[in-house]
Each structure stands twice: as C-alpha cells, then as structure tokens.
GUVEXDO-576172 format. One record per atom (N, C-alpha, C): residue number from 1; residue in three letters; x, y, z. Coordinates in Angstrom, 2 decimals, m for minus. Layout:
R  seq  type     east    north       up
R  NUM   ALA        X        Y        Z
...
//
This chain:
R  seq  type     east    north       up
R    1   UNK   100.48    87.69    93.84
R    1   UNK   100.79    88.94    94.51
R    1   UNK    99.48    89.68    94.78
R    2   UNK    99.38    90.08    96.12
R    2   UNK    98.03    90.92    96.60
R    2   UNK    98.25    92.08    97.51
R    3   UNK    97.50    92.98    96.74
R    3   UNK    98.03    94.54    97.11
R    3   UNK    97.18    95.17    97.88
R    4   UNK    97.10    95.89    98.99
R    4   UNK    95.94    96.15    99.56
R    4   UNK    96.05    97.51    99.84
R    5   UNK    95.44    98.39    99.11
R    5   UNK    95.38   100.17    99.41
R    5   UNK    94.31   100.85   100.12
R    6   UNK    94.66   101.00   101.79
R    6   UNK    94.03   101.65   102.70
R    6   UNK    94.03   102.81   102.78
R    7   UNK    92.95   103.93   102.49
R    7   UNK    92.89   105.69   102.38
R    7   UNK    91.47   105.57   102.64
R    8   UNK    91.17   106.81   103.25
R    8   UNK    90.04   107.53   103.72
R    8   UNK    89.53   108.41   102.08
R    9   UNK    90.53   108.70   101.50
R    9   UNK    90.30   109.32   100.38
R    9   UNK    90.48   108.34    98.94
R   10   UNK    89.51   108.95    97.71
R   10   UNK    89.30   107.80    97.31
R   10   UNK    90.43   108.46    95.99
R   11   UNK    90.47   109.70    96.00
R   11   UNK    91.53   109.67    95.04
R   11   UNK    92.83   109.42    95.38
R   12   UNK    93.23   109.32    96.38
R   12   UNK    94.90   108.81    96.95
R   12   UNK    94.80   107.18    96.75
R   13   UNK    93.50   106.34    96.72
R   13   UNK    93.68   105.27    96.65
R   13   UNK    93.70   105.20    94.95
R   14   UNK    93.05   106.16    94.02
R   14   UNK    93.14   105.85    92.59
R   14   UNK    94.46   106.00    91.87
R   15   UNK    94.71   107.03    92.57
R   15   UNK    96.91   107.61    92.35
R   15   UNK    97.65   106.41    92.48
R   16   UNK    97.19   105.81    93.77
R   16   UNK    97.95   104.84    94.40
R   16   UNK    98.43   103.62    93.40
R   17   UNK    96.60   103.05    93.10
R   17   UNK    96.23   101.55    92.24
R   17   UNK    97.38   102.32    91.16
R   18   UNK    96.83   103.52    90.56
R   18   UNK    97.64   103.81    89.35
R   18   UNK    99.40   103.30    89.28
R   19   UNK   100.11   103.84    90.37
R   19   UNK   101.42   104.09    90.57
R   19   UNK   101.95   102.02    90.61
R   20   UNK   101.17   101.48    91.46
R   20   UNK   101.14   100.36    91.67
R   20   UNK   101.47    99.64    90.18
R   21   UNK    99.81    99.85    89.43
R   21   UNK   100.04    99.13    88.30
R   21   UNK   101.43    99.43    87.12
R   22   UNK   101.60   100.79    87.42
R   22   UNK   102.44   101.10    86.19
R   22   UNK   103.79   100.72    86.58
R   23   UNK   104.38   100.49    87.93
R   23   UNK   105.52    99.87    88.50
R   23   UNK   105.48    98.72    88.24
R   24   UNK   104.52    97.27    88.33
R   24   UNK   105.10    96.63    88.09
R   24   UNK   104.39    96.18    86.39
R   25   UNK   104.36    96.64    85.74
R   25   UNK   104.28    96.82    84.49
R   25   UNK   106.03    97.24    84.10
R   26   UNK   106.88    98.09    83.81
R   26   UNK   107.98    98.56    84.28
R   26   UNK   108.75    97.43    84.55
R   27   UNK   108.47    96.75    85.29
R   27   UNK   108.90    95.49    85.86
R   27   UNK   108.79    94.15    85.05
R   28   UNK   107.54    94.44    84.04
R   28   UNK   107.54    93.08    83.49
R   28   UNK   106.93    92.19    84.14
R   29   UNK   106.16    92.40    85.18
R   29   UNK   106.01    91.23    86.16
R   29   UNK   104.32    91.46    85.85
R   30   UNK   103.78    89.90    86.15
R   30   UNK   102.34    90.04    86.44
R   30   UNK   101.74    91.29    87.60
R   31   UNK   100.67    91.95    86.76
R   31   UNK    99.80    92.68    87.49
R   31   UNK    99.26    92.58    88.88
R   32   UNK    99.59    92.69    90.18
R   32   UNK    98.74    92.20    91.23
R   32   UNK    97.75    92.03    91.54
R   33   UNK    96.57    91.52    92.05
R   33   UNK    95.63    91.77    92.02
R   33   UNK    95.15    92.47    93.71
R   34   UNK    95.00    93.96    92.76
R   34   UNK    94.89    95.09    94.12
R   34   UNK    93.23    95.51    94.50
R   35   UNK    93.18    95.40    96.39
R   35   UNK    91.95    95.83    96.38
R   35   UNK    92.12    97.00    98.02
R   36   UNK    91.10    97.79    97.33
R   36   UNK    90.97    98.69    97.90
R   36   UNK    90.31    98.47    99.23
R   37   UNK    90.33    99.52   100.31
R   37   UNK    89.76    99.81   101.59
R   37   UNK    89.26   101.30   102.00
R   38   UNK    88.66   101.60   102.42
R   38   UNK    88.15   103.10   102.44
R   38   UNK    88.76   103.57   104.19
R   39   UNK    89.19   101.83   105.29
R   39   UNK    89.32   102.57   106.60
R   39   UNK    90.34   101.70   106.98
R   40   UNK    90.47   101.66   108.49
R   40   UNK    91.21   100.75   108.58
R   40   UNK    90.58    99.00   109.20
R   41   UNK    89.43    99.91   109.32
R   41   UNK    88.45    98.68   109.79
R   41   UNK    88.15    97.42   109.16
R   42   UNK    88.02    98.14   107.52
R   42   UNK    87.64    97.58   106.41
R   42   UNK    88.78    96.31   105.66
R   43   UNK    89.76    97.34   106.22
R   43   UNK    91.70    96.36   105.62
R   43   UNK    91.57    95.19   106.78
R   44   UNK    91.27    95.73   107.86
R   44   UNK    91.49    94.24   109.08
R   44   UNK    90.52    93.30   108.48
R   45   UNK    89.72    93.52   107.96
R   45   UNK    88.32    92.48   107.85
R   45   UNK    88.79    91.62   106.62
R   46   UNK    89.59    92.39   105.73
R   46   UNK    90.18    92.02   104.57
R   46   UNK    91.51    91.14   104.99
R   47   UNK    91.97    91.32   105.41
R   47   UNK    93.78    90.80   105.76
R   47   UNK    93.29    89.68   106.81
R   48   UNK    92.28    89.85   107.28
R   48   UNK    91.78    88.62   108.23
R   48   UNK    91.43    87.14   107.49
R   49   UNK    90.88    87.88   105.94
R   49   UNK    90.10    86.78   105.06
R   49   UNK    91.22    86.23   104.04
R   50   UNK    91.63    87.59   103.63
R   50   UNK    92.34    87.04   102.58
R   50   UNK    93.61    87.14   102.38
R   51   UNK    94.67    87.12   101.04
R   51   UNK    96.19    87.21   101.65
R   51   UNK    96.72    88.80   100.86
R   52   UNK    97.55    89.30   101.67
R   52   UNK    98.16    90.42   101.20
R   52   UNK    99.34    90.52   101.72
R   53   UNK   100.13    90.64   100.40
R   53   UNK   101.52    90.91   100.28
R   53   UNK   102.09    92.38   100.71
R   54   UNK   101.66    93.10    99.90
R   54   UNK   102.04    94.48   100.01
R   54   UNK   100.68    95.24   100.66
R   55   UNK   101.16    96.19   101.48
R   55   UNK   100.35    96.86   102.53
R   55   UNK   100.25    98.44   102.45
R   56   UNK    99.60    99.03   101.27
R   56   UNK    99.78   100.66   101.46
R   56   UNK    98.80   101.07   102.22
R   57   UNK    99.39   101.66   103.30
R   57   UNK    98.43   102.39   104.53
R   57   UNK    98.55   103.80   104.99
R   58   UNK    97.17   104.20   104.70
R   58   UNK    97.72   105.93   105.28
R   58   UNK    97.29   105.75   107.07
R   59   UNK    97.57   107.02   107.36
R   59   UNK    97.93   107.13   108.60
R   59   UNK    96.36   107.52   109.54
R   60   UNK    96.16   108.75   108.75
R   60   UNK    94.97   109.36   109.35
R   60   UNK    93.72   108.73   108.79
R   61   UNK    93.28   108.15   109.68
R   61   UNK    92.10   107.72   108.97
R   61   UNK    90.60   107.66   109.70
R   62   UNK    89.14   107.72   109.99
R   62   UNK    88.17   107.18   110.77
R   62   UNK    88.24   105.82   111.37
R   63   UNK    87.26   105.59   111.84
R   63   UNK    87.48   104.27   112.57
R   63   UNK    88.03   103.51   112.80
R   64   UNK    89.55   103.23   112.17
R   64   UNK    90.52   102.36   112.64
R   64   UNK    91.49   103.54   112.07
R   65   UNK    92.73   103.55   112.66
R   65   UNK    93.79   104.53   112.06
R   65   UNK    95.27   103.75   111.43
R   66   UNK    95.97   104.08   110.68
R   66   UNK    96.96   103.23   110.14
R   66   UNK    97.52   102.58   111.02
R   67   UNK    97.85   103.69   112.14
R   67   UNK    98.86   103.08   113.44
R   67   UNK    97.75   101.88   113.95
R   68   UNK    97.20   102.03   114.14
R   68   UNK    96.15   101.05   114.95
R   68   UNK    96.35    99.31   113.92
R   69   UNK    95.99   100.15   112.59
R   69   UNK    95.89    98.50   111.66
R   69   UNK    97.93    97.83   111.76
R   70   UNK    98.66    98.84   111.60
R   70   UNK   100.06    98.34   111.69
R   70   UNK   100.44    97.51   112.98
R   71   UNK   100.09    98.14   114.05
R   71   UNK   100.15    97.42   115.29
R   71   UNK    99.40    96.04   115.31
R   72   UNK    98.26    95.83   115.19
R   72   UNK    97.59    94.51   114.98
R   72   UNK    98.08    93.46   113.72
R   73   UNK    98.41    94.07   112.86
R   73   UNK    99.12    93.13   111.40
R   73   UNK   100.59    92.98   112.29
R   74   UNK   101.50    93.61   112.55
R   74   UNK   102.68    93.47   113.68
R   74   UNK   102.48    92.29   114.74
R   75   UNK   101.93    92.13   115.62
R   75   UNK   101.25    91.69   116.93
R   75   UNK   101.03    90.13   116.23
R   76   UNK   100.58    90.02   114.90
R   76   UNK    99.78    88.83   115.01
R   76   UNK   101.17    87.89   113.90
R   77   UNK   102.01    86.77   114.56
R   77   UNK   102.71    85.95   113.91
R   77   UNK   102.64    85.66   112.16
R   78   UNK   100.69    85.25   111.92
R   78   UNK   100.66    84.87   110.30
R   78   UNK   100.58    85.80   109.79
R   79   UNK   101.15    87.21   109.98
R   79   UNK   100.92    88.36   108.99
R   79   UNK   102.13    89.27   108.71
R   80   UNK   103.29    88.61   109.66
R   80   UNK   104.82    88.67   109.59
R   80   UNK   105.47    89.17   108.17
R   81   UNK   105.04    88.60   107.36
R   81   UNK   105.65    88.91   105.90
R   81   UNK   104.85    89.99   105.12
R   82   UNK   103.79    90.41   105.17
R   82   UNK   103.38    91.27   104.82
R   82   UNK   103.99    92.69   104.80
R   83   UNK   104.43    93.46   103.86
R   83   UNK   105.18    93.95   103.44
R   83   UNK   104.35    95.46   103.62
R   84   UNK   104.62    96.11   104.77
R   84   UNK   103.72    97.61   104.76
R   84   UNK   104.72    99.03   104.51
R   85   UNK   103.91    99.58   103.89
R   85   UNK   104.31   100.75   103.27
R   85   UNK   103.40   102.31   103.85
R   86   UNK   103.52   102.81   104.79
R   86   UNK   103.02   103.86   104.92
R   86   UNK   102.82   105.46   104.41
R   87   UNK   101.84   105.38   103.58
R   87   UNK   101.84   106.35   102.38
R   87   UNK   100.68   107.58   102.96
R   88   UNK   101.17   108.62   103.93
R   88   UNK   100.22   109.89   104.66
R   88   UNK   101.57   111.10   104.22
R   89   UNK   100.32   112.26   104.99
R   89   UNK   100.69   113.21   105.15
R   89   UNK   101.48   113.31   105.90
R   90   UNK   101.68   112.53   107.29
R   90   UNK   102.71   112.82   108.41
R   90   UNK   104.45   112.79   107.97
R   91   UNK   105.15   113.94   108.32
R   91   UNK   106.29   114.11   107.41
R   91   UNK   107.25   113.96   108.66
R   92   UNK   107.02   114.50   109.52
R   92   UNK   107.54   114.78   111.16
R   92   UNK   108.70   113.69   111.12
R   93   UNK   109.91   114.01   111.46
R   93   UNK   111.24   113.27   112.02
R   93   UNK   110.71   112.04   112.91
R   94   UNK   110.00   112.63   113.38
R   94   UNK   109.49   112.01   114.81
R   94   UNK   108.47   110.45   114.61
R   95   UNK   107.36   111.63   113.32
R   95   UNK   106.46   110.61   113.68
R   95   UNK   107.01   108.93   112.34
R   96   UNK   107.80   109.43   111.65
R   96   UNK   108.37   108.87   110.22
R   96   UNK   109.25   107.64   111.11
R   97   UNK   109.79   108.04   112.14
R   97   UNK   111.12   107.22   113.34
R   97   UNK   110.00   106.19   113.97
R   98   UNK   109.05   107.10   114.30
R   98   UNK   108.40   105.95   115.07
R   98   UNK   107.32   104.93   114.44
R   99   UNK   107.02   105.09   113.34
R   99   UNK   106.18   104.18   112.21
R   99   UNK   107.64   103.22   111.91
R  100   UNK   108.57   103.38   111.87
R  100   UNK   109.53   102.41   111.35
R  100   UNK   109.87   101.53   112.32
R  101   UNK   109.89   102.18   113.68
R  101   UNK   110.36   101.44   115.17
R  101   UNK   109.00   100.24   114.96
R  102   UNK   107.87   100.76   114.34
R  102   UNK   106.32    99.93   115.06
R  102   UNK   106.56    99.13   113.43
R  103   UNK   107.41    99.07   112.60
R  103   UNK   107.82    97.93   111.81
R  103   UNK   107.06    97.68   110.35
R  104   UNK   107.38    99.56   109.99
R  104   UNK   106.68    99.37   108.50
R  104   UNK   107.92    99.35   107.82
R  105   UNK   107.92    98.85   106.63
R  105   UNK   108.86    98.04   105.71
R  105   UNK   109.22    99.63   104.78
R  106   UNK   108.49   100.54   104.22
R  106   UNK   108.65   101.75   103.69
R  106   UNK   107.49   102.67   104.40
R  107   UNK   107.83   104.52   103.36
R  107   UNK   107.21   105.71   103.85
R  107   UNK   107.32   106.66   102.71
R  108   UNK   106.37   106.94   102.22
R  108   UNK   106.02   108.05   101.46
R  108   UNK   105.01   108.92   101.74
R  109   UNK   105.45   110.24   101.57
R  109   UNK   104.47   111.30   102.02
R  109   UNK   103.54   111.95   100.79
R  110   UNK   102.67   111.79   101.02
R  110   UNK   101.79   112.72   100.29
R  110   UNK   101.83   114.52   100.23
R  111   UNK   101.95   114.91    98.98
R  111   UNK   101.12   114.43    97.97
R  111   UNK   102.41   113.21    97.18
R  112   UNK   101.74   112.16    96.59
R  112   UNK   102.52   111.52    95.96
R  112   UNK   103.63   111.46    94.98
R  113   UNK   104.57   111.73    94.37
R  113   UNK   105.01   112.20    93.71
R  113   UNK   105.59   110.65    92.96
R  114   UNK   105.97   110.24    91.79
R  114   UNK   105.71   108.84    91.31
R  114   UNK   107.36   108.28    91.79
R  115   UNK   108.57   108.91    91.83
R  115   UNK   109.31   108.58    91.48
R  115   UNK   109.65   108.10    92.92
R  116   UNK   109.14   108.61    94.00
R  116   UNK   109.44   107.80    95.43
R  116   UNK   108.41   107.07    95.62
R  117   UNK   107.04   106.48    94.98
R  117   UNK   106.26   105.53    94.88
R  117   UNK   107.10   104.55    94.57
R  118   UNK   107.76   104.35    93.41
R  118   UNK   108.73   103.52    92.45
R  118   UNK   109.68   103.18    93.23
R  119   UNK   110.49   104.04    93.90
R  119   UNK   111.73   103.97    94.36
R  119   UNK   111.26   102.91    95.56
R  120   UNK   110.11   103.15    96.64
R  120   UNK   109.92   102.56    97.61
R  120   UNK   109.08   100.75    97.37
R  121   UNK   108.59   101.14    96.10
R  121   UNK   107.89    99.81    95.95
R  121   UNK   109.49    98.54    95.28
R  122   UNK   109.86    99.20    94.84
R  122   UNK   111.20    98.49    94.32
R  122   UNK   111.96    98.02    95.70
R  123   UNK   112.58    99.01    96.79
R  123   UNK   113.05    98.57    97.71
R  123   UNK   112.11    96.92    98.34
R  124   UNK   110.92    97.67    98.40
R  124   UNK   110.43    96.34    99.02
R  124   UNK   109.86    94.99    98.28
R  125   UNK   109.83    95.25    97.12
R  125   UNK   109.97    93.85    95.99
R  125   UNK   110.88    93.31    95.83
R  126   UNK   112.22    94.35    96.36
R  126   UNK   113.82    93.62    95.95
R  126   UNK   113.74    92.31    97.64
R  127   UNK   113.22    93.14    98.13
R  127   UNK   113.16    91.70    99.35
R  127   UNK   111.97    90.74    99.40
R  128   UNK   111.33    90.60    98.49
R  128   UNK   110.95    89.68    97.99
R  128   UNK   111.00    88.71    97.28
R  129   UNK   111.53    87.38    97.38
R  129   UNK   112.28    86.30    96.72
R  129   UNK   111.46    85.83    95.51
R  130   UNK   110.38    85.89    95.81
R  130   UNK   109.44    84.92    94.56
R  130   UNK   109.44    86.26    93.56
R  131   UNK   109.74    87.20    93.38
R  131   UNK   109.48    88.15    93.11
R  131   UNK   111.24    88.19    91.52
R  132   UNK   111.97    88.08    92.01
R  132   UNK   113.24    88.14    91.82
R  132   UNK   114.12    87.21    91.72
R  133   UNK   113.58    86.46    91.08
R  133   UNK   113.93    84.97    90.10
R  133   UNK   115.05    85.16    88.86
//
C-alpha cells in the first residue's frame, strides 16, 4: 500500500501522514508506506515513477494545482485505480460536485477534523479488495 500526500503546506501534510498512520493502525493493517509532495508537479513526477494507491490532494496549490494533477491521473488508463481523495479548503456545493464529476473517489475540507479523515479513508479502503480479506 502507497500513500501519496500532496499540500503546499507542510503542516496539512504532517496532520495528514498523522491521521493516515493512526487509521490504519485502528485497522490492524500494515502501515503504508507514505510519501510526501510539496506541489502538484512534484506528485506527477512521483505517480509517473512509482505506485500509489491512495491519493490525498489539496486543491490550491503553485505550479501544478490539484485539479490539474486529478485530470492527468484521470486521462491516463494505468492510473485508473488509484484511489484520490481531495483534502482543501474549497467547501462550495459547486466546486465539491464538480471534483467528484472530474472522478475523485472522496472530499474533506480543511481544517481537518479526524473523524471525517477516518470516515473517508475507510469508505475508500472498503473498496479495496486486497485490503479486506
């Protein structure tokens, strides 16, 4: 299992790793091995090389933006299963409808709060087969 946490900020990515590890701890399940990204530039260069399961991506970001990395992981056939979770500030009816239309798997808004970290990482581990043996 490979976890990949995309933020511009480095404490939303430390909350994040945190929430990550202590869920599937909770779980009983091996630890993932999670690596961080500071953009979205940085996650493409990463997801290009290596494999990632679960996808936490914020929205607003410099040089590549979440929407931008979701659309290209979307677009490209071998990255189909990758499991994205969009974890920003954007709360909007609107903009929450249309991140789901462009085919992210979950959505949590910041500031984080643990129990819809949990709630959303569970939804998307429960559709994970190797996972749920």
């Amino acid at each position: 299992m490979d976890v990949l946490i995309v933020d511009d900020s480095k404490m939303a990515r430390h909350v994040l790793k945190k929430f990550v590890i202590y869920f599937f701890e909770m779980k009983n399940w091996e630890i993932p091995k999670i690596t961080e990204a500071k953009d979205g530039l940085v996650a493409m260069q990463h997801i290009e090389k290596e494999n990632v399961d679960i996808l936490l991506l914020d929205c607003n970001m410099p040089i590549m933006d979440g929407k931008e990395v979701l659309n290209k992981v979307r677009e490209n056939s071998q990255w189909n299963k990758i499991r994205i979770i969009m974890a920003t500030t954007e709360s909007t009816k609107e903009h929450v409808s249309s991140m789901i239309k462009s085919g992210v798997n979950g959505y949590i808004v910041k500031p984080f709060v643990s129990k819809s970290v949990y709630k959303t990482l569970n939804i998307i581990t429960s559709r994970m087969p190797h996972l749920n043996k």
